[in-house]
N, C-alpha and C positions, 0 to 999 in steps of 0.2 A: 491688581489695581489698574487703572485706566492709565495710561502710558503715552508721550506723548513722543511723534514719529521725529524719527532719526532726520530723516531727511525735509521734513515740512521747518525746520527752526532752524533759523541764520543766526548765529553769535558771533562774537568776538574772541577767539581763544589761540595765545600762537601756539605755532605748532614746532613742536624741540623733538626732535631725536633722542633717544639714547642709548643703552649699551648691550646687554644679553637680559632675557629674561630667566626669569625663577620655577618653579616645579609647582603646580597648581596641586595642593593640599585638598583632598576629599576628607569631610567630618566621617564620623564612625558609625557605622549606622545605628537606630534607635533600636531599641529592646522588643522583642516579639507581641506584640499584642494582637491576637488573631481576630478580636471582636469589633475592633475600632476601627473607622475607617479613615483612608488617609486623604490628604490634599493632594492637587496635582502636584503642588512643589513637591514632596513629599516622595512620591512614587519618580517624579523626576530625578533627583536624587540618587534614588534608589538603585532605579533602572539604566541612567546614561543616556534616557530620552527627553527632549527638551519637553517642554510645557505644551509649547505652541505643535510640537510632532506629537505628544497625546491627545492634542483638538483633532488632531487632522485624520489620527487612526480612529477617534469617536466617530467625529462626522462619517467614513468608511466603513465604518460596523465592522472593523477587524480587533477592538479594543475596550469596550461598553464600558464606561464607568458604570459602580453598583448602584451609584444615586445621583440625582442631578438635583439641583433645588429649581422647584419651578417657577420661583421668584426671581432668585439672585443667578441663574443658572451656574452657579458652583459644580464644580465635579467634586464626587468623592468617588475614592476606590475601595475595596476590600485589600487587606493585607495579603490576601491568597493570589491577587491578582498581580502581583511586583514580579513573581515569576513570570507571570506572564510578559509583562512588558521586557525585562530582558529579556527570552526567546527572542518578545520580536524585535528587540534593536538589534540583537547577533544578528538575526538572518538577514534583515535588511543591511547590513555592513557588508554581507557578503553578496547584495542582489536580488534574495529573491524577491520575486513579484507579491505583490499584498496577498491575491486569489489563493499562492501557495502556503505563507506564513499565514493566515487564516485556517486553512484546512492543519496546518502543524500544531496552532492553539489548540485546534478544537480536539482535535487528537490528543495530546497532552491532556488537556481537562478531564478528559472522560478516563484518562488514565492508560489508555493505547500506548505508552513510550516508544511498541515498535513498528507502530503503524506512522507514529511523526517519525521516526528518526529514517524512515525509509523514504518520505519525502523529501528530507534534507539530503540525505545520499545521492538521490536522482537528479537534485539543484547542483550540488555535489561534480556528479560526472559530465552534468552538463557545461560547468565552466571548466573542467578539464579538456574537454571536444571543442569548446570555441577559441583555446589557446593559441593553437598556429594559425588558424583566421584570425587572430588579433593581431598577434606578433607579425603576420606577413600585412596588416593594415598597417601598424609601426615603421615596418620599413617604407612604403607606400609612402606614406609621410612624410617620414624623416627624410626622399628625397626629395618633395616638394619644397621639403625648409631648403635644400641644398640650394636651389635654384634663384639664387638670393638675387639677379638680374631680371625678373618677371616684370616688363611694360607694364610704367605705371604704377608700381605696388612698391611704395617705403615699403624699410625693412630696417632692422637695428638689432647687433649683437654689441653684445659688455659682456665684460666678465667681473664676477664681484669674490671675495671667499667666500666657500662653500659654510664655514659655520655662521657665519654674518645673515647668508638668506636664511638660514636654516631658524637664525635665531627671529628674524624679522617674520617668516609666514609663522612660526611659531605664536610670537608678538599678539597675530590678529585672529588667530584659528578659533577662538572661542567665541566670536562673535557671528564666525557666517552663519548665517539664515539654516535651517531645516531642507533637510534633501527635495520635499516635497514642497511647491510652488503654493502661495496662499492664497491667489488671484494671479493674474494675466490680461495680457491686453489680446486684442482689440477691446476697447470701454473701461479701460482701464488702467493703474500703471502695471510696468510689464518689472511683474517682483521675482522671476525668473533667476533674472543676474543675481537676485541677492541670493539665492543658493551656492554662486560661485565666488572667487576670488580675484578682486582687480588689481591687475599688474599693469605699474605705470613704470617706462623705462626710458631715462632720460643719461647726458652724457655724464652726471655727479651723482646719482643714487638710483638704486632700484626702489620703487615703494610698491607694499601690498597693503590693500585695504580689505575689508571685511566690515558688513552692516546686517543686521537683522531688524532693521526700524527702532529697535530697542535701546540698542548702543552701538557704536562704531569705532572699529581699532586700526590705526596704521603705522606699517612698522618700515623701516629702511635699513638699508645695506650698500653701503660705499661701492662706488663704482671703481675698478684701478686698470680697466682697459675699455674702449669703446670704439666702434665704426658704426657709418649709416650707409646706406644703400638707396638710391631712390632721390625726386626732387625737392629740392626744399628742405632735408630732413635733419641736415647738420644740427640745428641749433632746437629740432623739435621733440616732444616725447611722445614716445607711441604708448597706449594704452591697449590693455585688452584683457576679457571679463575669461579666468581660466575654471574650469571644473575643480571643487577642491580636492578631491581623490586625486589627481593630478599633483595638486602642490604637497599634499600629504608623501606622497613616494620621493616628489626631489625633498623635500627635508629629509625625509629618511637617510637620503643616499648622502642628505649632505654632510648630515650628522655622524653617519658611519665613516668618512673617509677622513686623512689624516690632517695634525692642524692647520698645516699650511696648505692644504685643498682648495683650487678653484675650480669654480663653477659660471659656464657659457652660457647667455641665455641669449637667446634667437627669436625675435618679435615683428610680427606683420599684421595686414589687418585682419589674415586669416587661422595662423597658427600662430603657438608659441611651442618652443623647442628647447630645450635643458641639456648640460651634457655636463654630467660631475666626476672626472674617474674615466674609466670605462662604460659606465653607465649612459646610456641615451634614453630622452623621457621626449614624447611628443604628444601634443593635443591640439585637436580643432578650436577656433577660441569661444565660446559663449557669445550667442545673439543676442543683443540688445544693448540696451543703456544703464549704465551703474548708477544711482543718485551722484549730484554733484556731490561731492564727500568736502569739499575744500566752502563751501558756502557753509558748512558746519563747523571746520576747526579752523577756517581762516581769519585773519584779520585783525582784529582793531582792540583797545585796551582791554586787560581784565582787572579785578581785585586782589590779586598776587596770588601765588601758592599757598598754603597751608599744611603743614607736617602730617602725614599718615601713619608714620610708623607704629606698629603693632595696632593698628584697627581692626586687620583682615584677622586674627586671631579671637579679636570680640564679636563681630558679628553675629547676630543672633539670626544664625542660617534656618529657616523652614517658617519664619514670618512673612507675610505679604510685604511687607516694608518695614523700615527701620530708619529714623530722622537722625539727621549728622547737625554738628553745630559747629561754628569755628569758635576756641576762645584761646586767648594767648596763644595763638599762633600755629595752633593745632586742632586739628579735626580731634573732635569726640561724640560718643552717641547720645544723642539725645533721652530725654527720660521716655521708658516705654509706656506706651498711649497719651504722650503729650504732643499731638504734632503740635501746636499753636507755638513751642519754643523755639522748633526746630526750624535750619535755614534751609531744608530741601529734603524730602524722602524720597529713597531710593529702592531699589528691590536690592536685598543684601547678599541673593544669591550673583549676580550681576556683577554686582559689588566686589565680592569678592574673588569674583574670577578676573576682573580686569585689574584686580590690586597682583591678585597669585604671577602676573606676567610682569608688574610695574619695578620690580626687583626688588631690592633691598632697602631703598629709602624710598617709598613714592611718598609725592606732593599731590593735591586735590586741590583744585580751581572750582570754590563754590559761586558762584555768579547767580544765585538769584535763585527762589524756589520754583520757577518755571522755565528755567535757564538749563542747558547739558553741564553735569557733571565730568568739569574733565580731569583726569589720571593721568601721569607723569611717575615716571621714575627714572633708576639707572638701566631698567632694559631696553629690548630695540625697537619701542613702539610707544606708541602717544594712544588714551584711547578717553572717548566720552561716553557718556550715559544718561540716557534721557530721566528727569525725575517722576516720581508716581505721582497722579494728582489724587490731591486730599481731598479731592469731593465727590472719588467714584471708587468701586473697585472690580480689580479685573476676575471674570470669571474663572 
């Protein structure tokens, strides 16, 4: 369904912190049916590929759906092809280039298994050879973070605990955008950043945000040490858009070290720098502009909270939408194919993945059927969601 952008809508919604998040629950997958063909939500699901990264491998011709409507342009796929699409999320997690998971598909299809797996072998040996040319760019880096005195260049370390970030990039992981860019500027907005993750570092909280247009999650983690570097910067916060395979390994590191772990983060305008342990993580930061994120959760009165507990359990996941209603004080689902009752439809996959982070008791701020659904709970992120409009649906 037609969806309405993250960043085009100004509301009024505060913004609360709160505490660790929860384990995001995968449904079980459906029963074999080899003749039927499935929805995009469906085969996303299935596969661990987003919606919008099945558009992007259609339009690419590395992922054909079996039928498209040439009205309503719906995808459908064949059951046969859910294999497919996982190959190609593995290989793409691990890099390779489209041109070679294409030739890996096609291989596979025709039933070759050793003609693909020897293409993957040779992607394979190839990120083993570019190892210590990585690692010697690492150090390269890690000493330009060193150089915290560079003319003219703010600069800001904090140290926050190691499970606090871990839990906060956690918070918003499920909303960054698709590895693949959906447009680009010049002529356009530059949706680039929204592939990465914005780290905002100020001297009381570290915040990361994450937006896909669709929904937007931001999560915090208490600062308990900070210095500035540079003019003007005491009382400023530096921002900067980081690659999420980046924030993926320092959560890892964070989460693997012991409770009482801290973790160093080092920000300027050109890198961001991590140190959890022994472990050193460094990256150049992401060109561009993140949407304002704070014209979306900032501001000015709402309609109060409403109780969600146990909703994410009813969700009727692999529907285009699903209508929520408030009554005595609690969110419930609306009857299915009534929207006229409902106060907002949402995508319930969405749904349900910003409730899986909101812990154990989230609250839902319904503000209007054309208003962000926003999510609260006791973990370490605030997150909203644009609603589905009832007068279109998405391909």
């Amino acid at each position: 369904m037609v969806l309405h952008r993250c960043v085009d809508v100004v509301t009024g919604l505060d913004l609360r912190p709160g505490r660790g998040p929860s384990l995001l629950l995968i449904p079980a997958p459906a029963p074999y049916e080899p003749d039927r063909l499935l929805t995009i939500g469906e085969v996303a699901r299935r596969s661990g590929l987003t919606a919008s990264a099945l558009r992007f491998y259609d339009r690419e011709g590395v992922l054909v759906p079996a039928d498209v409507d040439a009205l309503t342009g719906y995808r459908r796929y064949a059951v046969s092809q859910v294999r497919a699409a996982r190959l190609l999320a593995s290989l793409r997690r691990v890099g390779m280039p489209l041109a070679e998971v294409a030739l890996v598909l096609d291989e596979d299809a025709r039933g070759a298994s050793g003609a693909a797996a020897d293409v993957v072998a040779a992607h394979e040996q190839r990120l083993v050879d570019g190892l210590a040319d990585a690692r010697a760019e690492i150090r390269r880096t890690l000493a330009l973070l060193a150089e915290r005195d560079r003319a003219g260049g703010a600069s800001r370390r904090v140290t926050v605990r190691a499970s606090e970030l871990a839990a906060a990039i956690g918070s918003v992981r499920f909303a960054v955008a698709p590895g693949e860019p959906v447009a680009g500027a010049p002529g356009g907005p530059d949706l680039s950043v929204l592939t990465g993750m914005l780290v905002e570092v100020g001297d009381g909280e570290v915040r990361c945000v994450a937006s896909d247009r669709y929904r937007l999650a931001v999560g915090w983690a208490p600062v308990v040490g900070s210095s500035a570097v540079g003019p003007a910067v005491a009382a400023e916060r530096l921002v900067a858009v980081v690659p999420v395979d980046w924030a993926d390994r320092v959560a890892a590191a964070c989460r693997a070290g012991a409770a009482d772990t801290e973790a160093e983060l080092d920000v300027d305008a050109e890198q961001v720098g991590a140190s959890v342990g022994r472990d050193l993580f460094a990256t150049a930061v992401v060109p561009g502009s993140f949407p304002d994120y704070r014209a979306v959760v900032g501001g000015g009165p709402d309609r109060g909270a409403a109780d969600a507990e146990g909703l994410r359990s009813q969700l009727p996941i692999g529907t285009e939408s699903v209508g929520l209603v408030v009554s005595g004080g609690r969110v419930q689902l609306a009857p299915p194919h009534d929207a006229a009752v409902a106060d907002v439809l949402v995508d319930p996959t969405f749904l349900h993945e910003a409730l899986a982070v909101a812990g154990t008791r989230p609250t839902l701020v319904l503000d209007g059927p054309h208003r962000p659904l926003a999510i609260r709970g006791d973990g370490a992120g605030f997150s909203v969601l644009m609603p589905v409009a009832p007068d279109g649906l998405r391909p």
